[in-house]
DOLOVEX-681868 format. One record per residue: x, y, z of N, C-alpha, C in turn. Coordinates in steps of 0.05 Angstrom, whole numbers, plus 5000, padded with zeros to 4 digits. Example, Ala and Ser with C-alpha at 12.3 -4.5 7.8 and 13.67 -1.06 7.14 Angstrom:
2
526448865156524649105156526449345156 525749555142527349795143525850015157 
***
This chain:
333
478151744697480951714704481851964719 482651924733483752114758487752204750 487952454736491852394736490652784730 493352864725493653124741495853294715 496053414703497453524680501353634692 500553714722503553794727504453554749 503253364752504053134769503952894768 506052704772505252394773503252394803 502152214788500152124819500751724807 501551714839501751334846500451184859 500651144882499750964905497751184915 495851064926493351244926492250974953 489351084971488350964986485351134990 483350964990479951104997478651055022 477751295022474451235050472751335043 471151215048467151315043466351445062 465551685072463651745093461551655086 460751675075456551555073456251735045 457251965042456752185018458652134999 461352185006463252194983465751984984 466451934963468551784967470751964964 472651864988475852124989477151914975 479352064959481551904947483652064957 485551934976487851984981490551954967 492152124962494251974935497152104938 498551994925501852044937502252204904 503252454903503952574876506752724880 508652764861509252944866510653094832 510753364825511653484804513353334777 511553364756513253314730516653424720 515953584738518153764732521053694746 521153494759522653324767524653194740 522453104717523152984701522852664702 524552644721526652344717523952224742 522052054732518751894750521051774777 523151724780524851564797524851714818 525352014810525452234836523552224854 521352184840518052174856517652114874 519651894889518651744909519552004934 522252124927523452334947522452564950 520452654937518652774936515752754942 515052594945511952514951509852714976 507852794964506352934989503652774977 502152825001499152654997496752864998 495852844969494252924958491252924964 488953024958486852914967484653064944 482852854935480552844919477652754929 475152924920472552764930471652724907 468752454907468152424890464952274897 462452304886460452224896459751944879 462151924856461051584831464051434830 466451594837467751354837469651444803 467951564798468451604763469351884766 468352084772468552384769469952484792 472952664800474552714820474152954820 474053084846473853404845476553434869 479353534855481053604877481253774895 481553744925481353934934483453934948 483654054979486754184994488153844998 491353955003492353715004491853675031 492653415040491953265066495953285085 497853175071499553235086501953255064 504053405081506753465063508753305083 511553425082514653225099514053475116 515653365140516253625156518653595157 520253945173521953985176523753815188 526153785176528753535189528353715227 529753545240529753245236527753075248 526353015224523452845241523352525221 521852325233521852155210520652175189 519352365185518452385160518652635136 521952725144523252915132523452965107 522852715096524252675058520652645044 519052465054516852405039514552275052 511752355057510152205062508652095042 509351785046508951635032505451495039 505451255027502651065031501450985060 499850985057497051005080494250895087 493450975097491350885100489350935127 486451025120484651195137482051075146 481650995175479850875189478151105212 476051105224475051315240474551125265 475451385284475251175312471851245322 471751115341469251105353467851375369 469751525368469251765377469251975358 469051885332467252005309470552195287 472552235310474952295293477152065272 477252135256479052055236482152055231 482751775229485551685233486751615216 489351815196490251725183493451625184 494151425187495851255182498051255152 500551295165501951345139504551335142 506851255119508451195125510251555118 512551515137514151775143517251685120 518551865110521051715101523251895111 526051735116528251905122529951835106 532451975114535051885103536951825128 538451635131540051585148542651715145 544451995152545152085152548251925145 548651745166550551565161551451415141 549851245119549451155107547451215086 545951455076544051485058542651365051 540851125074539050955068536151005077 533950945063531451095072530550915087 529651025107529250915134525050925128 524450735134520950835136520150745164 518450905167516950855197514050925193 512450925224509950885215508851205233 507351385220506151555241502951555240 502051745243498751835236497752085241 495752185226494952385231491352485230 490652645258487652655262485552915248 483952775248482252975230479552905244 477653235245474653155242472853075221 473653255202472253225171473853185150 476753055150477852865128478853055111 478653385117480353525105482553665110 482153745143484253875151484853655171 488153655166489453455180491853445206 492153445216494553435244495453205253 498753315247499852955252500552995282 500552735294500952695317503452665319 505152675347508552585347508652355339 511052305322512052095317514351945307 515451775300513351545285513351355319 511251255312509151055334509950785326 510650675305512150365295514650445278 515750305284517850345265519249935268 521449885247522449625251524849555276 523949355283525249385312527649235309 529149005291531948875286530848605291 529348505313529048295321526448085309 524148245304522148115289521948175258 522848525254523448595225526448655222 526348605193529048695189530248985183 532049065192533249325198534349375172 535449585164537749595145541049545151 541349445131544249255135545549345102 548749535103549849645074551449335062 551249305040552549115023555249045041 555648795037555148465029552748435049 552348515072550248435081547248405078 546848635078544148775061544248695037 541648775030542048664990539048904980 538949155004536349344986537649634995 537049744984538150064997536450185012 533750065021532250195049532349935083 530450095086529549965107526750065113 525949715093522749735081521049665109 519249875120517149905141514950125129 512249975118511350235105508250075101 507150235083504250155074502650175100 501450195124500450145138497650145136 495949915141493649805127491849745152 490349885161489549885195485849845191 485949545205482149475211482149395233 479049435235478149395268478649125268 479348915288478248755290476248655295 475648275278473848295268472248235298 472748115319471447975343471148355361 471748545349471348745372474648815386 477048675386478548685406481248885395 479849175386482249325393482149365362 485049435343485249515315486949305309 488449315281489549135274491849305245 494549255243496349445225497449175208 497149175182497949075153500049185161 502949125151505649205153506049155122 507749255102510049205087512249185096 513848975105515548905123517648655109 520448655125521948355116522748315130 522448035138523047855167526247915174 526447775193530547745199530747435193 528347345195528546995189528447065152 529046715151528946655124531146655109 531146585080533046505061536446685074 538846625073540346685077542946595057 545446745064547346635043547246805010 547446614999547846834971545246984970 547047354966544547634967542547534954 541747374931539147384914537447254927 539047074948536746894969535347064977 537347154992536947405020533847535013 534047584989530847704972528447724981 527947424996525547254988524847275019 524447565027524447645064521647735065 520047815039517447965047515447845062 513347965081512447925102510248135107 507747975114505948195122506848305146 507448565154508648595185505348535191 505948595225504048635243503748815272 501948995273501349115297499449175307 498449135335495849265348495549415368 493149465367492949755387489649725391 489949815418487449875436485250045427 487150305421486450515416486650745392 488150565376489450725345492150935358 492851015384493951135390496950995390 496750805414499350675422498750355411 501450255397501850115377503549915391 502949645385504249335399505649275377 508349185378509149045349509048845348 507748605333507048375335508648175315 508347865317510947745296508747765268 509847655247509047735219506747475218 504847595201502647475191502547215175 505847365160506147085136508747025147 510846835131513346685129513946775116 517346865115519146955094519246735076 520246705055521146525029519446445016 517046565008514346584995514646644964 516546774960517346854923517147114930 517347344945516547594948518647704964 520047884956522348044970519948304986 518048394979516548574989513848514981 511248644997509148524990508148835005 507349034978507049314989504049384984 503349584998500349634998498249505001 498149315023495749105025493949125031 491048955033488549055026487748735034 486648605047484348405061481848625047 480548425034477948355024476148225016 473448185019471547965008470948084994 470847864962471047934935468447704936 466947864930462647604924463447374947 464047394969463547184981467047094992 468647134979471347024979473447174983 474447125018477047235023478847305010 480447555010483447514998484847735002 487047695000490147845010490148074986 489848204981490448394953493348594961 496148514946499348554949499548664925 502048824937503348784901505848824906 507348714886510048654885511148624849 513548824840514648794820516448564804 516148434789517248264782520948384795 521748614792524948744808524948594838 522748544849523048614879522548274874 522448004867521747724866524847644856 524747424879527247234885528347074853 529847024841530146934818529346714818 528246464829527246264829524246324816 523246574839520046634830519546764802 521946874788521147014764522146834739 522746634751524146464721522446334708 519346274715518646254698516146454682 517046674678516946924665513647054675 514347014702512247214719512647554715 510847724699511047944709511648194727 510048074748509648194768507048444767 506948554786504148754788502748784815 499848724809498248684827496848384836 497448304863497848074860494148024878 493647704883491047704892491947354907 491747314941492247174947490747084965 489846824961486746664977487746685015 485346765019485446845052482946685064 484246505090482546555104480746715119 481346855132480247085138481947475134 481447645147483647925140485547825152 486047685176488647735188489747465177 488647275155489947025161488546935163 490646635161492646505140492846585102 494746645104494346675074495846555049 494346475036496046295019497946525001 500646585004502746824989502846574962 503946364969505046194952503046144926 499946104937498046044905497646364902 498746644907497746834897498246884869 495346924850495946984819495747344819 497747324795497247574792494847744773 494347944775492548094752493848124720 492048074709492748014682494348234673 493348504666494148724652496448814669 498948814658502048874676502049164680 500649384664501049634663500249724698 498549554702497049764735498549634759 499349754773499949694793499149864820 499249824848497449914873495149844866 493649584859490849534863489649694883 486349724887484849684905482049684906 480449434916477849404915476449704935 474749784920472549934933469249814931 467749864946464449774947463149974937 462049944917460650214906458150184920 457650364941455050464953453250424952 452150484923449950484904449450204902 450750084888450449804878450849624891 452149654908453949444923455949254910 456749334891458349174881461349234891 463849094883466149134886467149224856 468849364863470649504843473349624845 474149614821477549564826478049854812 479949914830482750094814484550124820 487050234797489250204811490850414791 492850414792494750704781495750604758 496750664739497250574716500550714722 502150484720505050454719506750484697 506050304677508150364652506250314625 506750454614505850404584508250484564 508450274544510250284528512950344533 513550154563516850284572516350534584 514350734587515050974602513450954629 513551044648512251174668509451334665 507451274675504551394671504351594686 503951414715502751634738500551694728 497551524736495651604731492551424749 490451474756489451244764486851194751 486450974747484450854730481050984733 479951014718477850904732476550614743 473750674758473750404777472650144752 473849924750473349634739470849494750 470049264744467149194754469748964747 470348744776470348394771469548234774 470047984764468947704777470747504774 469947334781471147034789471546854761 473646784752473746564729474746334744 473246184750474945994762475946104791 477946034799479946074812481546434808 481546514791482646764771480246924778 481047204789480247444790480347634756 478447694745479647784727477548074717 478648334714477548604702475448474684 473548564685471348534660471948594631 472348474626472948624585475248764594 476648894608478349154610476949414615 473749354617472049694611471649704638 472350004640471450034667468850084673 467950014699466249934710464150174700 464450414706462150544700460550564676 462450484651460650394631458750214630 459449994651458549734647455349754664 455149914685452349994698452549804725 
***
C-alpha cells in the first residue's frame, strides 16, 4: 500500500519504462484538515517501484504555477505516454478560478521530460472546453455544477498508426434539459487528436449524454484476458436521480467496449463491488503478464482515506469483473 503519513494521496496514473514502474499521484497536506480542501491544493507527486507492491518516493513531478496561468490553483489528473523521439509526455489537467464568478475552470496542458523525473511544462493549456461541442460553465438556474468539468486527460497512440488520441472527462451541451437534476445526465467521453502530442484537434464526444452519468472521470480503455473495456468512475453524488434510485453506489465503474476509442456500452457499465476504492486502474505486471488492479481507497467508515491499494489480481465471473478474494495480488503469486 502506497499512502504517506503527512498527506492524502488520490487519483494517481502509471508508466513502465521496461525497469520500473512510475506512479504518478495527486497529494496534497493533512494539515489542511478538512479531505474537501485537497482538491485546491493538489501537486503531483511521483513514486518508483520495480513489483508494483514496494514504492520508493522520489522528487515531485509538478506543482500550480504562478497566477495568472491555467493552472494557478491545482494540477490535477493525468496521464504519461513517450513520443517516438524517445521524450516523455505528460498530460494533465491545470485548475483555475474564474475571477468573476469563483468557478473552477479545468483545461488541458502537458509537460516534457527525458527520464520521467525532471519535468517542464510547455505553454498552455493546449485544450480547453470550447461552448459548442463541450459544455462551458453556466451560474445557477442555468448551470446545475460549480466547475467547468474538462480534465482527466487519457492520451493513446492510435491503434491503425494515425497520430494520438485524448480520453476527455467532459459534458456535452446536448442532452437532458429542463429541470437542473436532468441537466445531470451530460457526462461524456470528450475527445481530441493530435499529430504530434503537441498541437491538439477538438473532436465531438466518444459517447452520448443521458447515459446515467453526470461525469465519467479518469478513464482507462483496456483489454482485460481478451476483453475490451471502458474503465470510469463516477460517484453515486455526480448520477442523475433516475440512475441512483435503484440504490447504485457508485465508484469504479467497468464498461464493455468495442475497441479504446469505441463504441461503448456507458449504459450496461457494472460497477466494482467494494464502494471504498475509487480511481481504478489496470496495470500489466511485466513479469507475469498478468493484469492488475489498483486504485485509491476513498472512504472507510464515513471518513476520507487517501491512500492507494496495493495491486489486485482479476477475473471474469460471468459478465462481472470482480478483485480476487479482496487479496491483493502479490500475495496471490
Amino acid at each position: 500500500m502506497f499512502k504517506l503519513p503527512e498527506a492524502w494521496v488520490w487519483d494517481f496514473w502509471t508508466v513502465d519504462d521496461g525497469e520500473l514502474y512510475h506512479l504518478f499521484f495527486l497529494y496534497a497536506s493533512r494539515a489542511l484538515h478538512d479531505p474537501h480542501a485537497r482538491h485546491y491544493r493538489a501537486s503531483v507527486g511521483h513514486a518508483v517501484s520495480r513489483d508494483l507492491v514496494k514504492w520508493e518516493r522520489v522528487t515531485d513531478a509538478l506543482v500550480r504555477s504562478d497566477a495568472p496561468a491555467f493552472d494557478d490553483l491545482a494540477t490535477w489528473t493525468g496521464s504519461v505516454v513517450r513520443h517516438p523521439d524517445g521524450r516523455w509526455f505528460m498530460f494533465y489537467t491545470g485548475s483555475t478560478l474564474v475571477p468573476e464568478t469563483g468557478a473552477n475552470r479545468q483545461s488541458i496542458g502537458y509537460a516534457v521530460s527525458t527520464d520521467l523525473h525532471e519535468w517542464h511544462k510547455a505553454p498552455g493549456p493546449v485544450l480547453q472546453a470550447d461552448g459548442e461541442l463541450y459544455e462551458t460553465y453556466a451560474p445557477p438556474p442555468e448551470g446545475n455544477w460549480h466547475d467547468e468539468a474538462f480534465r482527466d486527460p487519457l492520451v493513446l497512440a492510435d491503434p491503425s498508426g494515425d497520430g494520438w488520441h485524448m480520453l476527455i472527462t467532459a459534458r456535452s451541451v446536448d442532452g437532458p434539459a429542463g429541470d437542473p437534476a436532468d441537466r445531470v445526465d451530460r457526462g461524456v467521453v470528450g475527445h481530441a487528436w493530435s499529430a504530434d502530442l503537441e498541437t491538439w484537434e477538438l473532436r465531438p464526444p466518444l459517447s452520448s449524454p443521458g447515459q446515467g452519468f453526470g461525469q465519467l472521470e479518469v478513464m482507462q480503455p483496456f483489454v482485460v484476458d481478451g476483453r475490451q473495456v471502458l474503465l470510469f468512475n463516477c460517484l453515486v453524488g455526480d448520477m442523475p436521480e433516475a440512475a441512483r434510485s435503484g440504490g447504485v453506489t457508485g465508484g469504479v465503474w467497468i464498461a464493455p467496449a468495442e475497441g479504446p476509442l469505441g463504441p461503448y456500452d456507458i449504459v450496461g457499465a457494472q460497477v466494482i463491488e467494494d464502494p471504498s476504492l475509487y480511481v481504478g486502474k489496470f496495470v500489466t505486471d511485466r513479469e507475469r503478464g498478468k493484469t492488475k488492479f489498483l486504485a485509491f481507497v476513498h472512504d472507510r467508515d464515513g471518513a476520507f482515506v487517501g491512500e492507494i491499494t496495493d495491486p489486485y489480481a482479476v477475473t471474469w465471473d460471468g459478465d462481472h469483473l470482480a478483485l480476487i478474494s479482496g487479496r491483493p495480488a502479490a500475495d496471490l503469486g
